[in-house]
Each structure stands twice: as structure tokens, then as C-alpha cells.
C-alpha positions, 0 to 999 in steps of 0.5 A, a space after each residue: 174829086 173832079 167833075 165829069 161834063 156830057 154833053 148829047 145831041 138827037 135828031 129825028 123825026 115825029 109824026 102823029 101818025 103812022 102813015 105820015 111818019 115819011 112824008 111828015 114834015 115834023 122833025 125833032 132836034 134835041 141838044 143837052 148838057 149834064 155836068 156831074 159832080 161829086 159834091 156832098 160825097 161826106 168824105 167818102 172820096 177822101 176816105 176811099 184815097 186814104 184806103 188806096 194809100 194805105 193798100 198801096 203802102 201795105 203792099 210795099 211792105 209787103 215787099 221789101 219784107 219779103 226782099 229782106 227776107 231773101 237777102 236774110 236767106 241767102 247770107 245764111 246759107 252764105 254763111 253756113 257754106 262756109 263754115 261747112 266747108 272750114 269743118 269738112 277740111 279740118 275732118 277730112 284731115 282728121 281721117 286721114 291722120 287716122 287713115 294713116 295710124 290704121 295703117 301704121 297700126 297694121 303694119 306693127 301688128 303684121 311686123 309683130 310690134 303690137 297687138 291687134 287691139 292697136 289695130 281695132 281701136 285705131 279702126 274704131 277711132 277712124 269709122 265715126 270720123 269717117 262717119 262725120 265727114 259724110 255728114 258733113 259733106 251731106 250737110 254742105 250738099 244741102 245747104 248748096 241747094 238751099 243757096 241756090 234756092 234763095 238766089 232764085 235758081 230752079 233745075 230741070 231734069 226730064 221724067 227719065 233723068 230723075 229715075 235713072 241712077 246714073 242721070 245726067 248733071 243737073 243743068 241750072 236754068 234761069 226762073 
């Protein structure tokens, strides 16, 4: 919206001939003054403003939806631990209560009790229980990482760490 000043100056000299340009007595001296300004633009400068606030306020948008976005991932992943965790206990449980009617099963068959069908099917019952809670404990492993990654965590293992069945525990790092 404002105008730019300029102000120049030159010194030299002239000669009309070659030979005589040195020892000429001719000296030229020149100052100038310019100011520029935009004058009739026909709202160009205004429309250009309005473009620059609207880019500006895209971007902002842009950022606190992305912001938005990451708290959104990281309550989810919040929440769905702790459900995870609230069902892995109950299942852990299940299988132990099965773990023992196995065994109580077993050992009416062994004392002649019952038969061995009581067995199988308390053995039936307690591998998809089993089954269920590997499951889950993967289900939870997951969500894990997947909380870790929304809080903005990254992990580095060396070439060799990720090939080796036995590697090292992964070392959290900040980035």
C-alpha cells in the first residue's frame, strides 16, 4: 500500500574525443529522485491481502484439524487399552477356571470317578478360551503400538536387531 522513494546520483566525466577524455575539463554530475507508488492497482493489492489471509487462515485450519485429529487418536487408542486390558483379566480368569476343571476332570478320570469324555470336553472348552486370550493379549499389543504412534514415539533397532529372533528390547527414542 505504500510507496517506495529512490533517490540516485552520478559523477563522471565526458569528452568528445577520445584522446581528450583525461585531460578534459568536461565533468558530468547528475542527481535524481523517483518515488513509485501504486496508485491505480484496481484492487489488486487488496484482493492480493485478502488472498495471503485467506491462505493463512486455510493453513490454521489445516492445523488445528490435524491437532484435533491426533488428541482424537490418542483417546481412542486410550480407550480401547483399557477396555483390552478389562477383558484380557476377565479371560485370563476364564482360563484358569477351566485350567483347574481340566485338572479336576483328570483326576476323577484317573480315580475312576468319571469318564474320559469329562475330560475332552473340559479340554474343549478351555483351547478356545486359551485361544481368546492370545487374541486379545495381540489385540492389546497392538493397540500399544498404535498409542505409542499417535503420541508421536518412534523406535530404533539397528539392521541386525530386526533380524534376530532374540533381539534386544526396543529402546523408545524421542521423534
Amino acid at each position: 500500500y505504500l510507496p517506495s522513494f529512490s533517490l540516485t546520483a552520478a559523477l563522471g566525466r565526458v569528452s568528445p574525443e577520445l584522446d581528450a577524455f583525461s585531460g578534459g575539463t568536461g565533468n558530468l554530475w547528475s542527481i535524481g529522485a523517483g518515488v513509485f507508488g501504486p496508485i491505480f492497482q484496481g484492487g489488486r493489492l487488496r484482493g492480493q491481502e485478502q488472498a495471503a489471509r485467506a491462505a493463512f487462515d486455510e493453513a490454521v485450519a489445516g492445523y488445528r484439524q490435524s491437532f484435533v485429529g491426533a488428541l482424537r487418536d490418542v483417546a481412542d487408542a486410550l480407550v480401547t487399552r483399557e477396555k483390552l486390558d478389562a477383558a484380557e483379566r476377565e479371560q485370563a480368569t476364564a482360563v484358569e477356571m477351566l485350567r483347574r476343571a481340566v485338572v479336576m476332570s483328570t483326576d476323577r478320570f484317573l480315580s475312576g470317578l468319571s469318564s474320559y469324555n469329562e475330560v475332552l470336553e473340559a479340554q474343549q472348552l478351555l483351547f478356545p478360551a486359551e485361544q481368546a486370550l492370545a487374541d486379545t493379549r495381540t489385540q492389546r499389543y497392538v493397540v500399544l503400538v498404535q498409542l505409542y504412534r499417535a503420541l508421536g514415539g518412534g523406535w530404533n533397532l539397528e539392521d541386525d536387531g530386526w533380524a534376530s529372533p532374540n533381539a534386544a528390547a526396543v529402546e523408545p527414542t524421542d521423534g
